[in-house]
C-alpha positions in Angstrom: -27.9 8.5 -7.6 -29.9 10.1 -10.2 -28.9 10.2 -14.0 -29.1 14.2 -15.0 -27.8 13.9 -18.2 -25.8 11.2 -20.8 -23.5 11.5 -22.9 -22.8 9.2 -25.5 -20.9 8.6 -29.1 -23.8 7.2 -31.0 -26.7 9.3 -31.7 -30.1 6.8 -30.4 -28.1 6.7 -26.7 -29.1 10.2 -26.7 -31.9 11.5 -28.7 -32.3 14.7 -26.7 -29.7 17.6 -27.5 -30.9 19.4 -25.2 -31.3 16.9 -22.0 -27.6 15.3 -22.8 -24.0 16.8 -23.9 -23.0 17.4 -28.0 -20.8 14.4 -28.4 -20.2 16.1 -32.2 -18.7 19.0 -30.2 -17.8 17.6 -26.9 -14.0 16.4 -27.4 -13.1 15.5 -23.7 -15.5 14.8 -20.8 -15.1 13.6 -17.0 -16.9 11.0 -15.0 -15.9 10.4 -11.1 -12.3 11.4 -11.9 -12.0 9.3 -15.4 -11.4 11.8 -18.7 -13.2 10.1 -22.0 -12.7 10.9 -25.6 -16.6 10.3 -26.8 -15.4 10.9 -30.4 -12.5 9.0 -30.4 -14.4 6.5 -28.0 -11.5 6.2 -25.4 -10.3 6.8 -22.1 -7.8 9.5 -21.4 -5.4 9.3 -18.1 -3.2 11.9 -18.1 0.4 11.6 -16.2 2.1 15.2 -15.7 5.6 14.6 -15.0 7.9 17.7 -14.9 11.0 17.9 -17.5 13.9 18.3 -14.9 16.7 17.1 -15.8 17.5 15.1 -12.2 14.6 13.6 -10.3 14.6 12.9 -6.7 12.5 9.9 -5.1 10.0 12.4 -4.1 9.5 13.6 -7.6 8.9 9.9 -8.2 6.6 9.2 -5.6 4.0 11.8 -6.2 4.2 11.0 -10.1 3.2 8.1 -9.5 0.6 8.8 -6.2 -1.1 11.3 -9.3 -2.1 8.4 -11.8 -6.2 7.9 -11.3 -6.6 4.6 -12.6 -9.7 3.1 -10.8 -10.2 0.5 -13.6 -6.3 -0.8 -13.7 -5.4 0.1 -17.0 -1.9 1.6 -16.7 -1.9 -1.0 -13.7 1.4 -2.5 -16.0 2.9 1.0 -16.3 2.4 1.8 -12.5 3.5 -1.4 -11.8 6.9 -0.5 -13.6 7.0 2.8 -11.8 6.7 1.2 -8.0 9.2 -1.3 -8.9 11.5 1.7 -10.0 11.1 3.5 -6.9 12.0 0.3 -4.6 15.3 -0.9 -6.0 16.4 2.7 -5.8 15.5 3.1 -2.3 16.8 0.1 -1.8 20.0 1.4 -3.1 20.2 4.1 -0.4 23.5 4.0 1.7 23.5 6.0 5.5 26.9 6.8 6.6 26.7 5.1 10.3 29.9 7.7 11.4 28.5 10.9 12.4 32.0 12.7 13.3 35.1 13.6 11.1 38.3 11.9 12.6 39.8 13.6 15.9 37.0 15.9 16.4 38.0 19.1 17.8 34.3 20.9 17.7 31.2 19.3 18.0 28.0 20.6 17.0 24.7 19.8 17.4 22.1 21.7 15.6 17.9 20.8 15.6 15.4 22.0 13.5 11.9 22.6 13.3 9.4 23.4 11.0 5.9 23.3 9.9 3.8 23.4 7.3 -0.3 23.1 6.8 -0.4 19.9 6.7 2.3 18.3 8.9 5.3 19.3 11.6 8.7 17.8 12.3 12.3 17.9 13.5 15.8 17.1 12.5 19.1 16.7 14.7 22.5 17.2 13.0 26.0 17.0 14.1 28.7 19.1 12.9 32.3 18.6 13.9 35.9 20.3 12.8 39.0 18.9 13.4 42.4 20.3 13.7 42.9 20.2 9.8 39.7 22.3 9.2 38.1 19.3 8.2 34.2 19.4 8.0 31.6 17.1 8.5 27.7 17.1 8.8 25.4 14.0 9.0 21.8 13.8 10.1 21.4 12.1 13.2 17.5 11.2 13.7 14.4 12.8 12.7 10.8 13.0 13.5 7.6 13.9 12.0 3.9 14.5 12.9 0.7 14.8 10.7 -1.2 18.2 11.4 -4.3 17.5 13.6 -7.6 17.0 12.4 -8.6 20.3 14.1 -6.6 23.0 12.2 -4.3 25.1 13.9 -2.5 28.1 12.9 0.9 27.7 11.3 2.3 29.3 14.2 1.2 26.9 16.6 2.0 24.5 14.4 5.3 25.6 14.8 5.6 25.8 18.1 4.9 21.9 18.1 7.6 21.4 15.8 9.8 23.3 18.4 8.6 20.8 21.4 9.6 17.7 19.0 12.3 19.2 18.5 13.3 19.8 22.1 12.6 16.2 23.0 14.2 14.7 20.4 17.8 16.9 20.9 17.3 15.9 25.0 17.0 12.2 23.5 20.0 12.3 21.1 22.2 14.3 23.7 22.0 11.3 26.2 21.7 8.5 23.6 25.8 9.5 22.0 26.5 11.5 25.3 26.6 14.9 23.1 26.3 16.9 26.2 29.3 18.7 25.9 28.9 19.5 22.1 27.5 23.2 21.6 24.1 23.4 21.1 22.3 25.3 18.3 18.2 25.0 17.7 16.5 26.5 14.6 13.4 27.6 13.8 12.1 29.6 10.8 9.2 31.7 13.1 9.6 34.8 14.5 6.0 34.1 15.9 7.6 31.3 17.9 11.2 32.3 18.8 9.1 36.2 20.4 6.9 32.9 22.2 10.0 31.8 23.8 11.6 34.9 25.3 7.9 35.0 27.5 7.3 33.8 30.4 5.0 31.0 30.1 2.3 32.8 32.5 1.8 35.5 30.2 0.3 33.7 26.7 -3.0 31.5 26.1 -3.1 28.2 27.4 -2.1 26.2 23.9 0.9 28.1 23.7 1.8 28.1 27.6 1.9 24.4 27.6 3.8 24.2 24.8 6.3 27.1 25.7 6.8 25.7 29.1 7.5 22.4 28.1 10.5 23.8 25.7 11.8 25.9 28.6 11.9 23.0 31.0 14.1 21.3 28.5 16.5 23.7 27.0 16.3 27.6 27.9 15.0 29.9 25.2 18.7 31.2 24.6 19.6 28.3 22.6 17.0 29.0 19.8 17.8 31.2 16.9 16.3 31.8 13.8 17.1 30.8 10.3 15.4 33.0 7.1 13.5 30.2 4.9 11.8 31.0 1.4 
């Protein structure tokens, strides 16, 4: 790699002005991700964490996945963080009862979504009983990372909605659901218009796909839920 220009906090480091930075004037500079102070002569990391007044473990998690410390000075600090985030998750309780008592109405409702970088699916079940009484627990879920080759959202979406398909055909036979009313959701009109086609009609990406959800659960079932 070839040196194009210095910069330093003592003058004879860099006699030329005009080969190297101003260190007088210079108060922050970068090097391969690391900030430096030259007139203060030290090494800056910065840690953005948002002022909200409840934190999720996700809010952790990127805080901590945002620290750039390549030398291991806030290796102590991080340390503290990570050891934070695993007695809380630690802490985390899953109801193992997925149905209010003397259920007269059993749901079960999937749903699938997508984004640019990732696709997945989630199965709930929803059940009423004679007192009105509600209750809604996840069941399973599943997730896939976004092929190396990009795709459009859409057909990113339509892979969420063939996850999703197998997963509710999985769940219905694992806990014998088949009876429960059936409900699948998807945020994309792009999709749902997919699915009222026959599978003959559209490219062959999208005729695999759609075909492979109609074999499994008829293109009745799936409705669409706004998202922001």
């Amino acid at each position: 790699m070839e040196l194009h220009k210095l910069c330093a906090n003592h003058e004879k480091l860099s006699p030329d002005p005009e080969q190297n930075y101003n260190s007088a004037t210079l108060t922050e500079t970068k090097t391969l991700g690391v900030s430096w102070k030259p007139n203060l002569g030290c090494f800056l990391i910065k840690v953005k964490v948002s002022l909200d007044s409840s934190y999720t473990k996700r809010d952790v998690l990127s805080t901590i996945a945002k620290i750039f410390d390549p030398v291991g000075l806030m290796a102590p600090v991080i340390s503290k963080a990570k050891i934070f985030l695993q007695h809380n998750i630690n802490n985390i309780d899953i109801p193992r009862r997925i149905l209010v008592a003397f259920p007269e109405v059993i749901e079960t409702h999937g749903f699938a979504d997508a984004s640019e970088w990732c696709y997945g699916a989630a199965v709930y079940c929803k059940s009423k009983n004679f007192k009105s009484e509600t209750l809604v627990r996840l069941i399973t879920s599943k997730s896939r990372v976004a092929p190396i080759k990009s795709l459009t959202i859409p057909r990113l979406e339509l892979c969420a909605g063939v996850l999703l398909a197998k997963l509710v055909k999985r769940v219905a036979a694992a806990l014998q659901l088949e009876t429960a009313e059936l409900y699948l959701w998807s945020d994309s009109m792009i999709v749902l218009e997919w699915l009222r086609k026959e599978p003959m009609d559209l490219k062959t990406f999208v005729q695999n796909r759609v075909a492979k959800i109609q074999e499994l659960y008829i293109n009745q079932l799936w409705r669409h839920v706004p998202s922001d």
